[in-house]
N, C-alpha and C positions, 0 to 999 in steps of 0.2 A: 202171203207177205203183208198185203192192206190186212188181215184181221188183227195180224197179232201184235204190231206195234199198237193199232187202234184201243182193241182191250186192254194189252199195257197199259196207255194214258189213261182212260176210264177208269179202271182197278186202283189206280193211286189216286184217282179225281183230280187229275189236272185238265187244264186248255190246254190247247194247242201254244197259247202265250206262255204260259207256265212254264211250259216244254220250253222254248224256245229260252227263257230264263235258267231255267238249272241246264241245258246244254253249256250256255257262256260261263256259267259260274261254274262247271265243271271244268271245260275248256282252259278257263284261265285259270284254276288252281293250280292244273298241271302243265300249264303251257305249253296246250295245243293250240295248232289254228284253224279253228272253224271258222265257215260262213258268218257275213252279218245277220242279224235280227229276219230283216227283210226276206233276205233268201230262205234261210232257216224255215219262215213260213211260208213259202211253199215248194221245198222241198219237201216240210212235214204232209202236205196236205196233196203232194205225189205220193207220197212212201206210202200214206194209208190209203191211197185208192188205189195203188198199183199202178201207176203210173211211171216210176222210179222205182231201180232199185235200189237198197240200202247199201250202202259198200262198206267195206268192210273197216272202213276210216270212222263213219259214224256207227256203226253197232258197234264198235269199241267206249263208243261215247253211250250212247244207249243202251246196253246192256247191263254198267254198273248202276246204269241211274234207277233201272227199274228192277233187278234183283233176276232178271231172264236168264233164261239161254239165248243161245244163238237159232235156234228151233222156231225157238216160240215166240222171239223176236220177227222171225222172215214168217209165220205161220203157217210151219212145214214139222213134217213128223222128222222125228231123228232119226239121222241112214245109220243102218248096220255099218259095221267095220267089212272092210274086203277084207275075202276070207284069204289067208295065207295060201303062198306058192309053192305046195309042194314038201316032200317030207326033211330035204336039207334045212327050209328055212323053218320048218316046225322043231326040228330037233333041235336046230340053235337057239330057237326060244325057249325050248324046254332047259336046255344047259345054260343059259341066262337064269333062268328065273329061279332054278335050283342053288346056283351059286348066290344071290344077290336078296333070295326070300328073307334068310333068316336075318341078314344084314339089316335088312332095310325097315323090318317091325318095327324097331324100334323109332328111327325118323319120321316113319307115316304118323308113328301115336305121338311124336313131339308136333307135327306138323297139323292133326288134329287139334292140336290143346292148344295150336297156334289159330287155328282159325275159330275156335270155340273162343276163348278170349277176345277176337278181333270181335266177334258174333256181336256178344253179350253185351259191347261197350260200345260200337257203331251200328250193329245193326246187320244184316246181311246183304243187301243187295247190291253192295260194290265187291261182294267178295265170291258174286257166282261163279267168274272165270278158274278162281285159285280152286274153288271146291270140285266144280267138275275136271279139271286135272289131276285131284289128286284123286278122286275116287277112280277116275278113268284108270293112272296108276297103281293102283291097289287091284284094280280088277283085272290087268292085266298080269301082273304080279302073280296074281290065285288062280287065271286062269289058265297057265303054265307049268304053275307048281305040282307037282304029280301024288310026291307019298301023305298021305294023311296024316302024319307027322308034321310034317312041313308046313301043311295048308294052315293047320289049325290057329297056329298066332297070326296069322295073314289074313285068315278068315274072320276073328274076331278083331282087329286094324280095321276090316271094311266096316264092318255091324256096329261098329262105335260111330264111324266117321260116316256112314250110311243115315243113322237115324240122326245125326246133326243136319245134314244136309237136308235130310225130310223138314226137319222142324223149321229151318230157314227158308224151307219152299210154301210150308204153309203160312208159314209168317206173312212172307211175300205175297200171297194169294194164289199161288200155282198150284193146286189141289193135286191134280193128276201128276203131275211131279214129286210131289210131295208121297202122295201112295205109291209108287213109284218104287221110291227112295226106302219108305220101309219095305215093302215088297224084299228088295236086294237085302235091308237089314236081314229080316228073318232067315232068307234063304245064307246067308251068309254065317249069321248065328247058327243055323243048323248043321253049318259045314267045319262050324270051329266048335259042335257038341256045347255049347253057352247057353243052358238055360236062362240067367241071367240076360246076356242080350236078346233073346229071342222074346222074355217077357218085355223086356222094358221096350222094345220094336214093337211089338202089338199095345203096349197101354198108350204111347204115344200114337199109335194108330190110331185107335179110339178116338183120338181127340177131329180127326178127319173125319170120322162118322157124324161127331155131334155136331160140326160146325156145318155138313152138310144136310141137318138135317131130321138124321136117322138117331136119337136119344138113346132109345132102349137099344137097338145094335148095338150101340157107343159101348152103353154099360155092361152088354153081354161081352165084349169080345175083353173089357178090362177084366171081368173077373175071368175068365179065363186066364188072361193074362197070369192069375196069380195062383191059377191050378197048373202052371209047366214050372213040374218035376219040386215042388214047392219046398221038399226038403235039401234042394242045395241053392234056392234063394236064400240072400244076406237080409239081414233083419231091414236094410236099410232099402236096398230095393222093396221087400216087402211092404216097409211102410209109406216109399214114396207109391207104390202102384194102389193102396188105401188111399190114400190121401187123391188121387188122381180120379179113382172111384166116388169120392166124395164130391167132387165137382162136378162128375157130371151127373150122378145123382141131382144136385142140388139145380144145376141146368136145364132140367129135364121136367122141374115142376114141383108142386108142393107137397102132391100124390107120392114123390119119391125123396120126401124130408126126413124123414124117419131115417130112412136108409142110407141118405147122407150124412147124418148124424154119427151112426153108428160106424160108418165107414171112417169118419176121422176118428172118433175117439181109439178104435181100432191103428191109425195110423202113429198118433199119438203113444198108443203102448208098444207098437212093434220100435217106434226109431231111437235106435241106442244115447246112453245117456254119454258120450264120450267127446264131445266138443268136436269132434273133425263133422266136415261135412260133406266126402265123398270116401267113400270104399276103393281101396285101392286095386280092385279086382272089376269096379264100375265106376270108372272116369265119367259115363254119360250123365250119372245123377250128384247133383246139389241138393242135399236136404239135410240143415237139422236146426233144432228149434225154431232159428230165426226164420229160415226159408218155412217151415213148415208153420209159424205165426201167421205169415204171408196169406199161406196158401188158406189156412182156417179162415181168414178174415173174408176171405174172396167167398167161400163156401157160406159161412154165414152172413155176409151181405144180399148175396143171393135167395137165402130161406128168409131175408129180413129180420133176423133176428139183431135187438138192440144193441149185444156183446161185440158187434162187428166194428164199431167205430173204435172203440178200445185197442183192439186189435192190432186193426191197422195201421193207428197212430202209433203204436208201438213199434210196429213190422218197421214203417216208414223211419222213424227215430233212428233204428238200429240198421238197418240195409246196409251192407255194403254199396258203397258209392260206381264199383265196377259192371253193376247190374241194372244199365241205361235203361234197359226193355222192360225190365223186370217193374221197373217205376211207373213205368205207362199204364202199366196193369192197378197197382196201388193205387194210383190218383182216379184213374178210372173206377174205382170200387169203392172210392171213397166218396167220387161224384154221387155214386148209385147212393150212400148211404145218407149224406147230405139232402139230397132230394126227396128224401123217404121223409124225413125228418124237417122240408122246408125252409131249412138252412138256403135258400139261392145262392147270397152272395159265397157263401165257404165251397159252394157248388160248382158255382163257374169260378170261382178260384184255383180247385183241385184239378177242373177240367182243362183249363189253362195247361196247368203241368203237365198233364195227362198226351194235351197235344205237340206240345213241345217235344216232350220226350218220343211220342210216335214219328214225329217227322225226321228228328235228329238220327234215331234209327232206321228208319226208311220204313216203319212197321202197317201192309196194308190192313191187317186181322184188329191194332187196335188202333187204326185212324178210324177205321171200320164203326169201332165201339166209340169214339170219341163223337165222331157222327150220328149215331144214334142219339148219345145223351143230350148232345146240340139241339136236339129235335125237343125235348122233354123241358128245355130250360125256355 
């Protein structure tokens, strides 16, 4: 219980004061009553020595602040489900879930696009309670559902709403969650026959590789990625899981420039010239042009190459305004380029944005990176 609030706070780099500030300002958005200041600290300063336990009135409050579970809040592993009583109440869940599957695909995948949207525009960690209900729902759903007929669009409903949820975990900083999370994508894309989700579940997995660490993994398990079943991948998934290649290529050092090069340009000829910018067969991916400007500028800031400010001043110009997170990223890469270049003051200008927009979203992965460039200026 003391650990996991504790690395919470950490993870996001706050005080104990801090805390005690976004509890009130949370509090009073929603017009709850919590504790004064005073008590708050040291309540806080039970809950992480274990002293206190957390009730269930504040980890309502603490959980949206910091993007957790309920697990990993009290620093306790997640209990299985008790296992059903018996074969009456198995069958009624089978004739549930038979009657109610094919109904309800549709809702899950509005309900996904519902929480993808909230994602992308606030950020996730006020939305961990909505997402682990609904995946709970969906899994429950499929793991009911009997005929292989049946599972299949329920199966791929999880494998969408799966690798959202991963991405929002790694956002947050919850790695093991985050693997986790595509773990169930894939097994889930395998059970709705989607080569399609099952690549784009592993090139997003990649990205848990490299941030822990491990590059060349990173880069092996994406091009794999884009060896499942390659001829009934869409051009567009194709080009975003290049383009994905291309970054961490370019992440990975100068020894792999080459090959990052090649991977975008690669990306760039696969993504169709048709002005939409998702497949309606793959709701998970956003890419074209404008998104894939984005991503090139990010790639070639990182080789250092001079064409990158271009780029992203362009990417920036043209972004839709819906894509909060997406921003933190831009002004982050533009800090990088800026710096390269001894531009400071356009430096800590970009980096400003950079951290605005991390906080707004609640994003640890690029407060992370905003802290780094802090260091550099």
């Amino acid at each position: 219980m003391a650990n996991g609030l504790r690395a919470a706070r950490r993870a996001r780099g706050w005080s104990q004061e801090k805390l005690i500030y976004e509890m009130r300002r949370f509090a009073e958005r929603r017009l709850l009553d919590i504790a004064s200041p005073p008590s708050l600290k040291v309540y806080i300063s039970e809950w992480e020595n274990g002293r206190r336990v957390i009730t269930d009135r504040y980890a309502a409050v603490l959980r949206p602040l910091f993007g957790i579970t309920d697990a990993e809040l009290r620093g306790r592993s997640e209990e299985p489900p008790a296992p059903a009583g018996g074969y009456e109440e198995l069958l009624g869940r089978i004739d549930s879930a038979s009657s109610l599957s094919a109904s309800m695909v549709e809702p899950f995948l509005d309900q996904t696009e519902l929480l993808r949207t909230m994602d992308r525009q606030m950020g996730a960690a006020g939305l961990i309670d909505q997402m682990n209900g609904h995946l709970a729902a969906m899994e429950e759903a499929l793991t009911f559902t009997v005929l292989p007929s049946a599972r299949r669009p329920v199966a791929a409903a999880l494998a969408g709403a799966s690798t959202l949820a991963a991405w929002q975990a790694l956002d947050a900083g919850a790695v093991e969650r985050a693997w986790q999370h595509y773990e169930l994508a894939k097994k889930a894309a395998q059970d709705a026959e989607s080569p399609l989700y099952l690549a784009h579940a592993m090139g997003e997995q990649a990205y848990v590789l490299a941030d822990a660490g491990r590059p060349q993994l990173a880069i092996e398990l994406v091009r794999e990625a884009q060896r499942v079943q390659v001829e009934q991948q869409s051009p567009r998934l194709r080009a975003w899981l290049a383009a994905a290649e291309a970054e961490l290529c370019a992440a990975a050092g100068a020894d792999r420039a080459t090959e990052a090069r090649a991977a975008l340009d690669r990306a760039e000829a696969l993504l169709p010239d048709d002005g939409e910018a998702r497949d309606p067969d793959m709701l998970s991916i956003f890419l074209n042009a404008g998104h894939l400007g984005r991503w090139r500028g990010n790639v070639l800031v990182k080789l250092g190459d001079e064409r990158a400010m271009a780029e992203l001043y362009a990417s920036l110009n043209e972004a839709d305004p819906t894509f909060v997170r997406a921003s933190a990223g831009v002004h982050c890469d533009l800090t990088h380029a800026h710096l390269a270049r001894g531009d400071l003051d356009q430096a800590r200008s970009h980096l400003q944005q950079a951290r605005l927009a991390a906080n707004r979203t609640g994003s640890v992965r690029y407060r992370q990176r905003v802290e780094l460039l802090t260091e550099r200026l």
